[in-house]
C-alpha positions as CSV (number, residue, x, y, z in Angstrom):
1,X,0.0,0.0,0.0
2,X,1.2,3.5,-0.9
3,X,1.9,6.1,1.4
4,X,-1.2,8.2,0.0
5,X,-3.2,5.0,0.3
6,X,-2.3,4.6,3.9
7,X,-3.3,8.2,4.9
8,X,-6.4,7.7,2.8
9,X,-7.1,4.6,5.2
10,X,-6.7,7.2,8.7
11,X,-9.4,9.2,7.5
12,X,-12.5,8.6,9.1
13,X,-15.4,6.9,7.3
14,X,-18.2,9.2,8.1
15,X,-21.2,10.4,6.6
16,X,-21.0,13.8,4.8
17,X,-23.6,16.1,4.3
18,X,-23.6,18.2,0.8
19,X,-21.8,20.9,0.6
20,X,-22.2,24.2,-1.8
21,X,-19.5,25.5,-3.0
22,X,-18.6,29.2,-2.8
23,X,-19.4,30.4,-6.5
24,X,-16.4,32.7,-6.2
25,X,-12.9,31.0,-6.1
26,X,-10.2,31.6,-4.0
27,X,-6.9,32.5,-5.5
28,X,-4.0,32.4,-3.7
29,X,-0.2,32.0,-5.1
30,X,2.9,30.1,-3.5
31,X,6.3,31.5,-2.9
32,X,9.3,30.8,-0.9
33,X,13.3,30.5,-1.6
34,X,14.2,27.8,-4.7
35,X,13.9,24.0,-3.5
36,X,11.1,25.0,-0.9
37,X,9.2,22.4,-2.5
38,X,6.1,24.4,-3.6
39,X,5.3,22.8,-7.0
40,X,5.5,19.5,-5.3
41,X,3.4,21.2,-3.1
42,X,0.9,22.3,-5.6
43,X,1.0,18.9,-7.4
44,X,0.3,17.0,-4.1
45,X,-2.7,19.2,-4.0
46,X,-3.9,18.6,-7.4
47,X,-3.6,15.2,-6.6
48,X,-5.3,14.7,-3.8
49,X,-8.2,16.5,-4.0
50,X,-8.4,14.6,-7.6
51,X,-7.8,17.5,-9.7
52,X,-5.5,15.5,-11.9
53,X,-7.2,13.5,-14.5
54,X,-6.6,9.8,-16.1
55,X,-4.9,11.0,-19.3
56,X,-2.6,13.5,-16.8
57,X,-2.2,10.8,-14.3
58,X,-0.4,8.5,-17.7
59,X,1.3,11.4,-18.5
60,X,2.9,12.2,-14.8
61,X,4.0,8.9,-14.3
62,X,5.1,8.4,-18.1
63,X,7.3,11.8,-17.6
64,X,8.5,11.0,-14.3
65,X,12.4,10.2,-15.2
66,X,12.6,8.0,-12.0
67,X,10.3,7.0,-9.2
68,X,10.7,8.6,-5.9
69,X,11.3,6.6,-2.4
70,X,7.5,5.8,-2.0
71,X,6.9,4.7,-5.3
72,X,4.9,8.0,-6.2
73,X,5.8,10.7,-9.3
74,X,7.4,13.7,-9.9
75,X,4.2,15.7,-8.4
76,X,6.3,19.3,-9.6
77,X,5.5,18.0,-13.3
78,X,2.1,18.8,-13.0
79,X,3.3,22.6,-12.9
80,X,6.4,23.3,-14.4
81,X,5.4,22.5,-18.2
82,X,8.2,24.5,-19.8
83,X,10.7,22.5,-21.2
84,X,13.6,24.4,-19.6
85,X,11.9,23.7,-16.1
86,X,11.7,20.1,-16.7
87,X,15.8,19.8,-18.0
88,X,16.7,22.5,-14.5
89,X,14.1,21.2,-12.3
90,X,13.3,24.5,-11.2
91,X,9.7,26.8,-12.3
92,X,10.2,30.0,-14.3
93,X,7.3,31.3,-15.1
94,X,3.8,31.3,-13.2
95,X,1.6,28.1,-13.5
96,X,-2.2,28.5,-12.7
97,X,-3.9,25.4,-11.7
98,X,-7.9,25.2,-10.2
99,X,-8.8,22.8,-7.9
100,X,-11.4,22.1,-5.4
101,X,-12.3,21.0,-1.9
102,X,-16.1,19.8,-1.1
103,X,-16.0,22.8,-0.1
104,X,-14.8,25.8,-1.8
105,X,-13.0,26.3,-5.4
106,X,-9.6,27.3,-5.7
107,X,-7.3,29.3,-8.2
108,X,-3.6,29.0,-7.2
109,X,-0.3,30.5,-8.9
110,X,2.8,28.3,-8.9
111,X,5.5,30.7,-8.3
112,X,9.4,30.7,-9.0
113,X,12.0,30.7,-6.3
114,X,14.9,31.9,-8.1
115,X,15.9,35.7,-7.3
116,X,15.8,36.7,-11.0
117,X,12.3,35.5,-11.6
118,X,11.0,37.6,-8.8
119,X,9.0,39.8,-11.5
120,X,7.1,36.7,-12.1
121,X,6.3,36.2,-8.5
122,X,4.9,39.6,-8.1
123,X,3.0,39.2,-11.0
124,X,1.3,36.6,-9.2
125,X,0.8,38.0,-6.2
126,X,-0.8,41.2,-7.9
127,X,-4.1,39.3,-7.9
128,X,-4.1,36.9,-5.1
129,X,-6.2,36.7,-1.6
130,X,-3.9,34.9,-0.2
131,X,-0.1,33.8,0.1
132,X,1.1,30.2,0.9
133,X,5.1,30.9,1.7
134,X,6.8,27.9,2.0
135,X,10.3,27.1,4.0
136,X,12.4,24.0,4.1
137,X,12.3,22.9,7.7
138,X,16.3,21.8,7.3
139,X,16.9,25.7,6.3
140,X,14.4,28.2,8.2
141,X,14.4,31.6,6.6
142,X,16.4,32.4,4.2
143,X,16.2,36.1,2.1
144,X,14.1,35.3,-0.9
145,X,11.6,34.0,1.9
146,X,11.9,37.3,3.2
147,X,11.7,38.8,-1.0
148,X,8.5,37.5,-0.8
149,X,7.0,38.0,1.8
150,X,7.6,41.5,1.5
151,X,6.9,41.5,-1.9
152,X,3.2,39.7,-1.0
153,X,2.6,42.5,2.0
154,X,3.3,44.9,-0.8
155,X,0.7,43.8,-2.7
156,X,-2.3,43.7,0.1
157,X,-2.0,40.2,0.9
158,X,-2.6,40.4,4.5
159,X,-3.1,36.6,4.7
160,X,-0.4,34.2,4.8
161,X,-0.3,30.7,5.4
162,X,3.5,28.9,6.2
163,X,4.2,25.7,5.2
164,X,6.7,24.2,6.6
165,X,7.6,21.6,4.5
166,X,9.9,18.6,4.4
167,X,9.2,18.0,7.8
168,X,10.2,14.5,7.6
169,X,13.9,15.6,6.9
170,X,13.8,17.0,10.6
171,X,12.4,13.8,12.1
172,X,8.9,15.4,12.6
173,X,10.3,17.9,15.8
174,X,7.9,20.4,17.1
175,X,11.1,22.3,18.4
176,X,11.9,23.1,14.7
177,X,8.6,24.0,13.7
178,X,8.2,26.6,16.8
179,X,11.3,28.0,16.1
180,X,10.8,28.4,12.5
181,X,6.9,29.7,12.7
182,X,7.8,32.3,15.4
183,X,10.8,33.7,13.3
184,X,7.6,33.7,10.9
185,X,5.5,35.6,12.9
186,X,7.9,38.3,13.8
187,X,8.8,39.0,10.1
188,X,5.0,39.0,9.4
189,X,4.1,41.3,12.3
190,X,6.6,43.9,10.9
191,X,5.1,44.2,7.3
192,X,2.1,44.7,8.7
193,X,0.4,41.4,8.6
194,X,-1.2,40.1,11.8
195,X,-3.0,36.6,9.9
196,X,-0.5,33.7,9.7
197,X,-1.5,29.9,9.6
198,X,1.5,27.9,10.2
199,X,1.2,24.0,9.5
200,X,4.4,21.2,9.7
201,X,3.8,19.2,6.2
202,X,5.8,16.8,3.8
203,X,4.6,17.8,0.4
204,X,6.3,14.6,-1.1
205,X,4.5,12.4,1.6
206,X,1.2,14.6,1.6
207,X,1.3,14.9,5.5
208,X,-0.8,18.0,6.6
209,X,-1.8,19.1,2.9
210,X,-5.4,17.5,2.2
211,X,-4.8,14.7,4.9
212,X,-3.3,15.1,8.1
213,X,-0.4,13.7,9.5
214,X,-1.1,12.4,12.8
215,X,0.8,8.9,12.8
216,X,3.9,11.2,12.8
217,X,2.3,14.6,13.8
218,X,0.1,13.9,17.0
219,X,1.8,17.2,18.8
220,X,0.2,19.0,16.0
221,X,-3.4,19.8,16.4
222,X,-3.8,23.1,13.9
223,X,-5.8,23.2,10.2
224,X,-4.7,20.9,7.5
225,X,-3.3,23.3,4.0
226,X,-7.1,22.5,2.7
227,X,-8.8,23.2,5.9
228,X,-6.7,26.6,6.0
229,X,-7.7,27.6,2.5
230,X,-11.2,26.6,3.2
231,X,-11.3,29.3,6.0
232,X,-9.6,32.0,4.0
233,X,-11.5,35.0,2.9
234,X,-11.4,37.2,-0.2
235,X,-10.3,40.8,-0.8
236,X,-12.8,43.3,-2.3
237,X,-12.8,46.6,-3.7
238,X,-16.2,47.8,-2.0
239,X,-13.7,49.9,0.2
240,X,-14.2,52.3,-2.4
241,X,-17.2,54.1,-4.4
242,X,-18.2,53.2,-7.8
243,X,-15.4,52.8,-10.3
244,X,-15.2,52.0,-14.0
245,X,-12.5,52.7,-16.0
246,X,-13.4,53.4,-19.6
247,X,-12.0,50.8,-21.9
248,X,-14.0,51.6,-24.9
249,X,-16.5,53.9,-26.2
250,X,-19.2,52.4,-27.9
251,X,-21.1,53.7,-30.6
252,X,-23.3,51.3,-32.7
253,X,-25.4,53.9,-33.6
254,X,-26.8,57.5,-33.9
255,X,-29.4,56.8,-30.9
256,X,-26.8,55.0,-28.7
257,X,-23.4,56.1,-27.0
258,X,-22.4,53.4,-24.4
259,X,-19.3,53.6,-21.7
260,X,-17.5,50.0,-21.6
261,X,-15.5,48.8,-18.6
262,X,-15.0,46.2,-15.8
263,X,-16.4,47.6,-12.5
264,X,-13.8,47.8,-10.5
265,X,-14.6,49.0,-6.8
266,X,-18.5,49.7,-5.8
267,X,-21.5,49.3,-7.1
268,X,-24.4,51.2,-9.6
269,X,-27.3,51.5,-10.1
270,X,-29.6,53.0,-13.0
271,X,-30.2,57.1,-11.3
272,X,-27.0,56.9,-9.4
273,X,-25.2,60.3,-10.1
274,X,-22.2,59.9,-11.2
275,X,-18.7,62.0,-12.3
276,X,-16.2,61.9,-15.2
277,X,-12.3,62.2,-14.4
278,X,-10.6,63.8,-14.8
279,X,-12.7,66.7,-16.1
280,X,-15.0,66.5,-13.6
281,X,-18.7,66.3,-15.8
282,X,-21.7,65.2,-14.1
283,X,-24.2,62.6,-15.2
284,X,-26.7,60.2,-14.5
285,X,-26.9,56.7,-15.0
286,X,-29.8,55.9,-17.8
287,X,-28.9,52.3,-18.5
288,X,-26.6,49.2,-17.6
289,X,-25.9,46.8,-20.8
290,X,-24.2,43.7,-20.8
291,X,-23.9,41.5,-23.7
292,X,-27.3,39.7,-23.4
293,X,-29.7,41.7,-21.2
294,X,-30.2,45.3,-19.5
295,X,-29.1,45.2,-15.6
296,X,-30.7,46.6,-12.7
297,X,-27.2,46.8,-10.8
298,X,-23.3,46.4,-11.3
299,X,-20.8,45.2,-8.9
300,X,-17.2,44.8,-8.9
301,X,-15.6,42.9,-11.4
302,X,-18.6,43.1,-13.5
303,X,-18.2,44.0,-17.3
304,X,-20.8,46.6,-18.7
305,X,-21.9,49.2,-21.1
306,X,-22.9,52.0,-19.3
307,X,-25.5,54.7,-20.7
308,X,-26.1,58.0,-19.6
309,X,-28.4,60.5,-19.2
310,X,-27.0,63.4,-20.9
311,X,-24.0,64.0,-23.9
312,X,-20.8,64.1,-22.1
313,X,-17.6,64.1,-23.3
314,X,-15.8,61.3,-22.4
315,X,-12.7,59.5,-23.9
316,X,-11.0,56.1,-23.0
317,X,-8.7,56.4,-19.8
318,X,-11.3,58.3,-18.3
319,X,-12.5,56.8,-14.9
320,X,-16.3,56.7,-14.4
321,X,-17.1,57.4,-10.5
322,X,-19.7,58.0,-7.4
323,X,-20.6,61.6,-6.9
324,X,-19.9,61.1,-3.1
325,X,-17.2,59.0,-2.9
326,X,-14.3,60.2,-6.1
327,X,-10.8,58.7,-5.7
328,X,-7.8,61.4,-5.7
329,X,-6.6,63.4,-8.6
330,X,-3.4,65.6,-8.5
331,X,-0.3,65.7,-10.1
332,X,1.8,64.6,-7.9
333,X,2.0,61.0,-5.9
334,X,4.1,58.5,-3.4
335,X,4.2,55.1,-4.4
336,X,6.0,52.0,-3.5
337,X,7.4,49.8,-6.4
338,X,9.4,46.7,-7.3
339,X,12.1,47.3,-10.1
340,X,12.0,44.3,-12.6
341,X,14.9,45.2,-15.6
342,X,18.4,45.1,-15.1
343,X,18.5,48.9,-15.8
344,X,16.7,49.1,-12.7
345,X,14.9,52.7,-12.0
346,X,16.6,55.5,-13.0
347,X,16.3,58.8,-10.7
348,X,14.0,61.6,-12.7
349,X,13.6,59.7,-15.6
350,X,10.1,59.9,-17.7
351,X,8.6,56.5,-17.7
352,X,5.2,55.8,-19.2
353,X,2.6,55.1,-16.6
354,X,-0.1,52.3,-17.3
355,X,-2.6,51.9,-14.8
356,X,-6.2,50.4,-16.5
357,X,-6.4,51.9,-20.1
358,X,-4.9,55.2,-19.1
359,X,-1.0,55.9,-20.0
360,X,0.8,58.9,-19.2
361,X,4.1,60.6,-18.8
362,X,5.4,60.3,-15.3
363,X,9.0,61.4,-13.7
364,X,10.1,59.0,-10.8
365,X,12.0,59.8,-8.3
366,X,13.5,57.1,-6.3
367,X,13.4,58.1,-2.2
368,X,14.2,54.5,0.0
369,X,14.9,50.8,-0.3
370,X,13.9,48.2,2.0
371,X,16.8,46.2,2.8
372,X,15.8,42.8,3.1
373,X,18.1,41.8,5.7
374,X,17.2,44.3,8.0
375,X,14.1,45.4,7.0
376,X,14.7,49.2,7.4
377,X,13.9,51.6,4.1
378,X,17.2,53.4,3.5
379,X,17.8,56.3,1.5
380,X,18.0,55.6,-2.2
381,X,19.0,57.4,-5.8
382,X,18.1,54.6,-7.8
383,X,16.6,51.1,-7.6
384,X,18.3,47.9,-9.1
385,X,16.7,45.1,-10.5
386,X,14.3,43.1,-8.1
387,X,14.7,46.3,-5.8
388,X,11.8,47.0,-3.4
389,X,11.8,51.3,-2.7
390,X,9.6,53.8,-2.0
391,X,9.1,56.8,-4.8
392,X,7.8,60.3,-5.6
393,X,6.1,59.7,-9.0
394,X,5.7,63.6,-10.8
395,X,2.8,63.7,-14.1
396,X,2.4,66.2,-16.4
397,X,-1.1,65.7,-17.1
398,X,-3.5,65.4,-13.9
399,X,-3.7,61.2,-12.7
400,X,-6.3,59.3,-11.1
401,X,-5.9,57.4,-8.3
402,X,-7.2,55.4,-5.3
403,X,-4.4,54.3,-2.5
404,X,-3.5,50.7,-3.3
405,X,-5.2,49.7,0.3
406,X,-8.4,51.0,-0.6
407,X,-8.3,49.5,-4.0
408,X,-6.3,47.0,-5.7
409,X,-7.3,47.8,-9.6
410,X,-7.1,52.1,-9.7
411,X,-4.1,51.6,-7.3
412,X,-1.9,49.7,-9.4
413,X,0.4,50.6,-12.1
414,X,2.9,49.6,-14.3
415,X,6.1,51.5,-15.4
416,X,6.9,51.3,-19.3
417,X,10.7,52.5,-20.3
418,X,9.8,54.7,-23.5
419,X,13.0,53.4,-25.1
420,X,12.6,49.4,-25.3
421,X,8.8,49.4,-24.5
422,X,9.5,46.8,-21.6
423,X,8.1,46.9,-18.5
424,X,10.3,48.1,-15.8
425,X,8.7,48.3,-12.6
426,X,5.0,47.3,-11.0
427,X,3.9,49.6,-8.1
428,X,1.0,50.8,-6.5
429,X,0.2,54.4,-4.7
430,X,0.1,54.9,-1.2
431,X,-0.9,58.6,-0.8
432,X,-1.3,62.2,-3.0
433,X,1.4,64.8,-2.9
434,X,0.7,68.3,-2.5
435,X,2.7,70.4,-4.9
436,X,5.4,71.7,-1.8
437,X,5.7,67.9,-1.1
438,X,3.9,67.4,1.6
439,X,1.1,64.0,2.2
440,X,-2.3,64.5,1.5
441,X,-3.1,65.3,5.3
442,X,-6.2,66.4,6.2
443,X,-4.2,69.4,7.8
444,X,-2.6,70.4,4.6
445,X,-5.6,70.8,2.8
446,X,-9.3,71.7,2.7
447,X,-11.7,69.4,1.9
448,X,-15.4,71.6,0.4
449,X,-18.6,69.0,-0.6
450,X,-20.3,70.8,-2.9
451,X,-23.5,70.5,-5.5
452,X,-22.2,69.6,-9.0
453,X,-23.1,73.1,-10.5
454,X,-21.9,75.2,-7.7
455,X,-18.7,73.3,-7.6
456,X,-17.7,73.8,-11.5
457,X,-19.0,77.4,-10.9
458,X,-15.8,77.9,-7.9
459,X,-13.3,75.4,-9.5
460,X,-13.5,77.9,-12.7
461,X,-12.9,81.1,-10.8
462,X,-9.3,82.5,-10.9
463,X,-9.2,82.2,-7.6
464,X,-9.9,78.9,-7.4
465,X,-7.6,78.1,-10.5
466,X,-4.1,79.2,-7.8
467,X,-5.1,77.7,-5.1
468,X,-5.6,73.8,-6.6
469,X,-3.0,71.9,-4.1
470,X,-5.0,73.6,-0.7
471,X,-8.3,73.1,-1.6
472,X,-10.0,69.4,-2.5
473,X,-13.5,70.2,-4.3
474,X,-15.9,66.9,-3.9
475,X,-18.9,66.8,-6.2
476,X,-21.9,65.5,-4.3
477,X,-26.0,66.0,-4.7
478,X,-27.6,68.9,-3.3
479,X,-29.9,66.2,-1.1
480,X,-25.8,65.0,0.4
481,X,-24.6,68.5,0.7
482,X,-28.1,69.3,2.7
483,X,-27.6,66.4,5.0
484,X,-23.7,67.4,5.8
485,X,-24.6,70.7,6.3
486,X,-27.9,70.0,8.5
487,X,-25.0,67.9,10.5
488,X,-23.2,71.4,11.3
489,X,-25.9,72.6,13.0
């Protein structure tokens, strides 16, 4: 009997009740140092939960160059595809794989390990819920463990799960495991993440990952990897109001002029008033199209025509938004980045910036890097390859955008080198600049809500036109701006 047979045989026979699934699946990427194990990991998973079917079964054990101790395949072949990861044994570029548990749906990213790759990994991360960061119990932390786990913080995972694999190398000893999952903690508590599963597992052995481990285990009484994923929850963009970036402007006709996104933060409905960035227009919503039928609502991540109620001028790049809730627009921003070229990031060099279907000219200015061993930010004039650092991005046309924490879509960017065309650099924002450098503190500036016609009335007096970086004009209804003022009495 196999080792996979034989932890089959200590699960309990006991009647389940049906499960529904969560519609939505949960995506989550693993990451960790090279030889970590994590597309062995992955594999195992797809295994288990009987992902893998007949024809890739043949094909596993068929490509499998030798068979391992227990008489199982190479699991890490169900991942790394590329011919070059086969003939290294390492992964290079990101594998997605689905799976399932009764009772949730998965999406997960395969990761590489290696240093050079680390673009990949962040690409990965970008649209993940949740991180799986595994370490080699013979080694503990090493610095790409720490790469990535910064790298993941970065990008607003604030879930982490660590697998400590190859457990069995270390004779199963809780000593290891505590020592290696505080360390963990520590480094998890100071980038800001507070939600860390850690579980002892053999990937190779499948101990811990969909069944548990308790022949060799019985100290450990925590989640299986499953049972951990099952509990995880999903990031959302309903922090902010209504967004939809305009991808398209549709115009079958002379009697129709539709606005075609993906909602990305909110929610609309058909009489919601909404704004134009960046010129600032009001509407109203008239209608809500999809391919097949005419909505009542649109939520996040839905794609959509969008009619309104009135001809305004609006172009793709523009960002559709709430009245009452607009996301920042200025000229100047700070942002965090990771540098993926060898050229690295040059100090006040003009970069196109990509964020959604808008690209504009931008000026970066490089300000800290984290250094990894430490984990202080120090001061910085440029940023090298796989570089993590802090920057001052300058535009020359006004930009849009939410802080990265509030929304993951219009808080992300990419950085294009005008020369090659490659992309050099992913970031996201973290706050608006005032024009004498300062944050956007609610003590450096003053915030007026406003009706929509009164508002464009003050922003277009000369006064108004000198004093853009000290006061923040929101558009709102006149019912809103009735209510906050009846709340100053």
């Amino acid at each position: 009997m196999t080792v996979a047979n034989t932890l089959r045989a200590e699960v309990p026979e006991t009647q389940v009740q049906p499960i529904v699934r969560d519609s939505r699946p949960l995506r989550l990427i693993t990451c960790g140092s090279v030889d970590d194990g994590k597309s062995t990991l992955i594999g195992r998973l797809l295994w288990d939960t009987k992902a893998v079917k007949e024809d890739q079964a043949a094909a596993l054990n068929r490509d499998s160059s030798k068979q391992n101790d227990l008489g199982l395949p190479d699991f890490a072949l169900l991942l790394d595809g590329l011919q070059a990861e086969r003939e290294q044994g390492i992964t290079i570029d990101v594998a997605y794989r689905y799976f399932a548990s009764e009772k949730r749906s998965f999406i997960v990213a395969d990761t590489p390990g290696h240093e050079q790759y680390t673009r990949n990994m962040a690409t990965g991360a970008s649209t993940a819920d949740l991180a799986v960061l595994l370490v080699d119990a013979r080694t503990g932390l090493l610095e790409q463990t720490r790469r990535h786990a910064t790298i993941a913080s970065l990008m607003g995972i604030k879930q982490f799960v660590l697998a400590v694999n190859k457990f069995d190398l270390v004779g199963y000893d809780k000593v290891v495991f505590d020592q290696i999952s505080h360390d963990f903690k520590a480094l998890a508590l100071s980038l800001g993440v507070r939600q860390v599963t850690a579980i002892p597992m053999s990937a190779l052995k499948g101990e811990n990952v969909v069944y548990r481990g308790t022949a060799v285990m019985g100290w450990y009484d925590g989640p299986t990897l499953v049972e951990a994923l099952e509990l995880a929850t999903q990031r959302s963009n309903q922090t902010t109001g209504f967004r939809l970036p305009v991808q398209r402007v549709s115009r079958p006709g002379e009697s129709f002029r539709g606005y075609q996104g993906t909602v990305s933060g909110g929610s609309v409905k058909p009489g919601d008033s909404v704004a134009i960035l960046p010129s600032g227009q009001i509407a109203n919503v008239k209608q809500i199209v999809t391919f097949d039928l005419v909505r009542n609502a649109a939520v996040s991540g839905d794609a959509i025509t969008l009619v309104l109620d009135r001809q305004v001028d609006v172009s793709r790049g523009d960002v559709i938004v709430s009245v009452d809730a607009q996301p920042q627009t200025g000229l100047a921003f700070d942002a965090q980045l990771v540098a993926l070229q060898q050229d690295g990031i040059q100090p006040n060099k003009r970069y196109w910036l990509k964020s959604g279907a808008r690209r504009q000219r931008v000026q970066v200015q490089p300000v800290t890097q984290l250094d990894l061993h430490s984990g202080k930010w120090n001061p910085a004039e440029s940023l090298a390859m796989n570089a993590i650092g802090k920057v001052h991005l300058a535009f020359d046309e006004t930009a849009i955008f939410d802080p990265y924490e509030q929304n993951r879509v219009t808080g992300a960017f990419i950085l294009i080198d005008p020369d090659t065309n490659n992309t050099v650099a992913g970031g996201m924002i973290t706050a608006k600049r005032t024009e004498i450098g300062g944050l956007n503190a609610g003590e450096a500036r003053v915030l007026v809500s406003l009706p929509a016609d009164l508002a464009d009335q003050l922003m277009a007096t000369e006064l108004m036109a000198n004093r853009r970086d000290e006061v923040e004009i929101r558009r709102t209804t006149a019912a809103k701006a009735q209510d906050l003022l009846g709340g100053l009495d």
